[in-house]
Backbone as JSON, one array per atom type, in Angstrom:
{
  "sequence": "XXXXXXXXXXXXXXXXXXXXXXXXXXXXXXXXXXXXXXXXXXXXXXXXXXXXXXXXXXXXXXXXXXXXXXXXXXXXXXXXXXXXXXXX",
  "N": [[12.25, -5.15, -16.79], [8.94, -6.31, -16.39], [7.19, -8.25, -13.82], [4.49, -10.2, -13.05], [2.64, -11.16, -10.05], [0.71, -13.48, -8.26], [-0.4, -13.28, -5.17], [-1.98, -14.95, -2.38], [-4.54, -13.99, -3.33], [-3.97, -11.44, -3.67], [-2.85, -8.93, -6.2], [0.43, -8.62, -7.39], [2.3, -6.62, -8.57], [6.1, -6.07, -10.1], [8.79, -4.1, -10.86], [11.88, -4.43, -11.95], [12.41, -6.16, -9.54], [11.32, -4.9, -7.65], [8.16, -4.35, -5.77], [6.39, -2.36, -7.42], [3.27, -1.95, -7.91], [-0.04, -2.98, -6.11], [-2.59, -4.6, -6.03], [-5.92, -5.2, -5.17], [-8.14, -8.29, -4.19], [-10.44, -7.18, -5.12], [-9.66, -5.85, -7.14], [-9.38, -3.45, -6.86], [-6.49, -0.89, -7.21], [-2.94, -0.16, -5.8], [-0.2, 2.23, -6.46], [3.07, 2.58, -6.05], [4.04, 5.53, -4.96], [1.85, 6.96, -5.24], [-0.61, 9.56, -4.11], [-2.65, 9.11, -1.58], [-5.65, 8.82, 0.38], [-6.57, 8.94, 3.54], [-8.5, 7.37, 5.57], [-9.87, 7.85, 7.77], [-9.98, 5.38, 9.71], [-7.52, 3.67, 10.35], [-4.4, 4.95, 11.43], [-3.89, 7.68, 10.2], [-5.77, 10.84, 10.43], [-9.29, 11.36, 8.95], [-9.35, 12.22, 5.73], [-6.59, 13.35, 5.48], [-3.67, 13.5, 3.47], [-1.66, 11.17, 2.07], [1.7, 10.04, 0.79], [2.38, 7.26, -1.32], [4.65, 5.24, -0.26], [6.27, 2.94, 0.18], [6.3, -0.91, -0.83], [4.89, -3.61, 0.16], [5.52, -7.29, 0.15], [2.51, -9.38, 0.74], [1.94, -11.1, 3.15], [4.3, -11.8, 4.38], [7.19, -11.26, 5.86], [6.09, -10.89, 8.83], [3.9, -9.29, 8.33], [0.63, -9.5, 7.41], [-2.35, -8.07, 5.73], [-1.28, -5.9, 5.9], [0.04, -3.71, 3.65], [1.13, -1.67, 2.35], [2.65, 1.25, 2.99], [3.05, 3.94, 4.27], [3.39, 7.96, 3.98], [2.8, 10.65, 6.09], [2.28, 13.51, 5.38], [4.4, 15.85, 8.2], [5.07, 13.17, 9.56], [7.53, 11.57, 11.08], [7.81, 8.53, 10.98], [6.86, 6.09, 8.52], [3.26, 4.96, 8.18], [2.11, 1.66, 8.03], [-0.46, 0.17, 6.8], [-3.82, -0.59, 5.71], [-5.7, -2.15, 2.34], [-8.63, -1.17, 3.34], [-7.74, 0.94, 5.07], [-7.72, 3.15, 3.4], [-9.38, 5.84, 1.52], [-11.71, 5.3, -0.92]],
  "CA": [[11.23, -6.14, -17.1], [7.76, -6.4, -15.36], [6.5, -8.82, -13.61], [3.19, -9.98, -12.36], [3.07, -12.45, -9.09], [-0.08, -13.55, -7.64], [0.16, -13.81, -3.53], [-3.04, -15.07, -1.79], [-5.55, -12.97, -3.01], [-2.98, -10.27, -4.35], [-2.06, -9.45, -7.43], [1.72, -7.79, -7.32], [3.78, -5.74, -9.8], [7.25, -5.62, -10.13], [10.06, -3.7, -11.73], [13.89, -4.56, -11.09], [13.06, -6.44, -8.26], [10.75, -3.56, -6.86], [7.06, -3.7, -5.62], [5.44, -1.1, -7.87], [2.11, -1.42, -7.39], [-0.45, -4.36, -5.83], [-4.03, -4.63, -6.72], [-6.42, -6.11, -4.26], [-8.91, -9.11, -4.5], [-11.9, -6.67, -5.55], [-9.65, -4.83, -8.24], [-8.24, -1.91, -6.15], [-5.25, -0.93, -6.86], [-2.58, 1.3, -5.27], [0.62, 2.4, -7.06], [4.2, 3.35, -5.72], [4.39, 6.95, -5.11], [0.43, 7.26, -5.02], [-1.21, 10.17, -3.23], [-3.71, 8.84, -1.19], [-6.06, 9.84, 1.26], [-6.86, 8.69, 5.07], [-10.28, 7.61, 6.07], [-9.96, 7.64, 9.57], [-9.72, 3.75, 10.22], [-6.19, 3.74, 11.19], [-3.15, 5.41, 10.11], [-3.99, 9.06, 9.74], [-6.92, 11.49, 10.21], [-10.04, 10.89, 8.08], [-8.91, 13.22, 4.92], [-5.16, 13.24, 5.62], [-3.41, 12.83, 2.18], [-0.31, 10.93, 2.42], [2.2, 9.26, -0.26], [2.64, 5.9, -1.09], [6.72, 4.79, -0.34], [6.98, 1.28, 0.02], [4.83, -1.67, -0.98], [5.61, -5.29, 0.69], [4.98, -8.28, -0.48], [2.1, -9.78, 1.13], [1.96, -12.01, 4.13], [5.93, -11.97, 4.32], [7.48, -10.46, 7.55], [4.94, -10.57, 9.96], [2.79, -8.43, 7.95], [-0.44, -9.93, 6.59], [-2.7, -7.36, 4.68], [-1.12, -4.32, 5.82], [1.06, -3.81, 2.77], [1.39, 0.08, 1.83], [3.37, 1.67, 3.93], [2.59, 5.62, 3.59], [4.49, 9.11, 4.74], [2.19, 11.71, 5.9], [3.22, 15.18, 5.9], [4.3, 15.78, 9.25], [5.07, 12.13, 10.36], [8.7, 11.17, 11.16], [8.1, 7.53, 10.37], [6.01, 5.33, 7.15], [2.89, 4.23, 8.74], [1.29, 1.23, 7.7], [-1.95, 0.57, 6.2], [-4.35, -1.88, 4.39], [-6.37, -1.14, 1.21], [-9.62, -0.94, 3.98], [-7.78, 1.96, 5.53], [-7.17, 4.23, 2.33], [-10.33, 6.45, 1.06], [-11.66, 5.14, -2.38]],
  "C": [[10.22, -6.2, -15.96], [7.41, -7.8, -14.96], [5.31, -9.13, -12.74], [2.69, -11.62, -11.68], [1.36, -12.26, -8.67], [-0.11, -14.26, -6.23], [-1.23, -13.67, -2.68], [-4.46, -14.06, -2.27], [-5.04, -11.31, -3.76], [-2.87, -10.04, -5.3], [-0.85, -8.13, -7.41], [2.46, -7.66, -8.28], [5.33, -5.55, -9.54], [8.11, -5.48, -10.69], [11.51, -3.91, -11.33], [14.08, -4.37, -10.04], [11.97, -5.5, -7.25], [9.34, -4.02, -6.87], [6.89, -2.71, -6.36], [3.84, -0.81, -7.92], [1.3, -2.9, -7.12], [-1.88, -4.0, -6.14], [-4.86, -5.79, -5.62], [-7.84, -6.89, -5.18], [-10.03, -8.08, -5.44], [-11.65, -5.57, -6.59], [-9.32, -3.04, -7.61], [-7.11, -1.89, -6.36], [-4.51, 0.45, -6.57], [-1.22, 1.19, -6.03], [1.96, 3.22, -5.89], [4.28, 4.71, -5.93], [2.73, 7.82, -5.73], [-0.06, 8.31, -4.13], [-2.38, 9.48, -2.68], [-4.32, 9.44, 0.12], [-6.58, 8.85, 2.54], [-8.58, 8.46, 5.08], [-10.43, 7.28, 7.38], [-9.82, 6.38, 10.24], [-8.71, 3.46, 11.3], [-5.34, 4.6, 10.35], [-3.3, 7.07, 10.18], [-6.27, 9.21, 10.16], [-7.69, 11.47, 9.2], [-9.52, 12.55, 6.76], [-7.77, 13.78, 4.73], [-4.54, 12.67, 4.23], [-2.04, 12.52, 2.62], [0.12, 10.31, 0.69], [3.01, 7.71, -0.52], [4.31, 5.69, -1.23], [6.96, 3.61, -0.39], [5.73, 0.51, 0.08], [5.61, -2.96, -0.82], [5.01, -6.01, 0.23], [3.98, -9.34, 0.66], [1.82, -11.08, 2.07], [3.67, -12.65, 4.38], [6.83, -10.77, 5.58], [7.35, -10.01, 8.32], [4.12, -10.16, 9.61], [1.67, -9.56, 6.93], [-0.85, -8.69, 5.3], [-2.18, -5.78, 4.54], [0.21, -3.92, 5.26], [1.68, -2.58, 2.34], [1.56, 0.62, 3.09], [3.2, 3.81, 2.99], [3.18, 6.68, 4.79], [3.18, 10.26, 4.04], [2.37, 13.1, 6.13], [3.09, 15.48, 7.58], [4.79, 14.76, 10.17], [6.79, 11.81, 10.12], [8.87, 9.6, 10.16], [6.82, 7.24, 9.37], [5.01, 4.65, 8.41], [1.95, 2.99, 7.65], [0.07, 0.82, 7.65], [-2.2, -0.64, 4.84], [-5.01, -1.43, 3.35], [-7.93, -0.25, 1.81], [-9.34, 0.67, 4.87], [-7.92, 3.87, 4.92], [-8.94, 4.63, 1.89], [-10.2, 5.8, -0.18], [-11.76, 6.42, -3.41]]
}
């Protein structure tokens, strides 16, 4: 069963219990197991494609907006990342 939570500004998906994908204020959204791409901000080299692994629930264990947590080829650990850091 899906459901659909709204958290400051957020709007969050979830399946059995699971983050699957969050959608920001301006209608962006990123999906669990998303290729995405780096724009140099933070996080990765501008054009660096990484894949989306884990998606937190917003402003909930220390973390404010930086909710997508992403594994870039090459990187030992998930770095995180806001929707401002990801290429549109």
């Amino acid at each position: 069963m899906k459901k659909i939570v709204d958290i400051n500004g957020f709007t969050v998906e979830y399946k059995e219990g699971q983050i699957i994908a969050i959608t920001a204020a301006g209608g962006r959204k990123i999906r669990l197991g998303q290729t995405i791409t780096a724009n140099g901000r933070f996080g990765g080299k501008k054009g660096i494609k990484g894949i989306v692994e884990v998606i937190c629930e917003p402003y909930s264990g220390g973390r404010t907006s930086d909710v997508i947590d992403v594994q870039f080829s090459g990187d030992e650990e998930l770095t995180h990342m806001k929707f401002k850091d990801i290429s549109k």
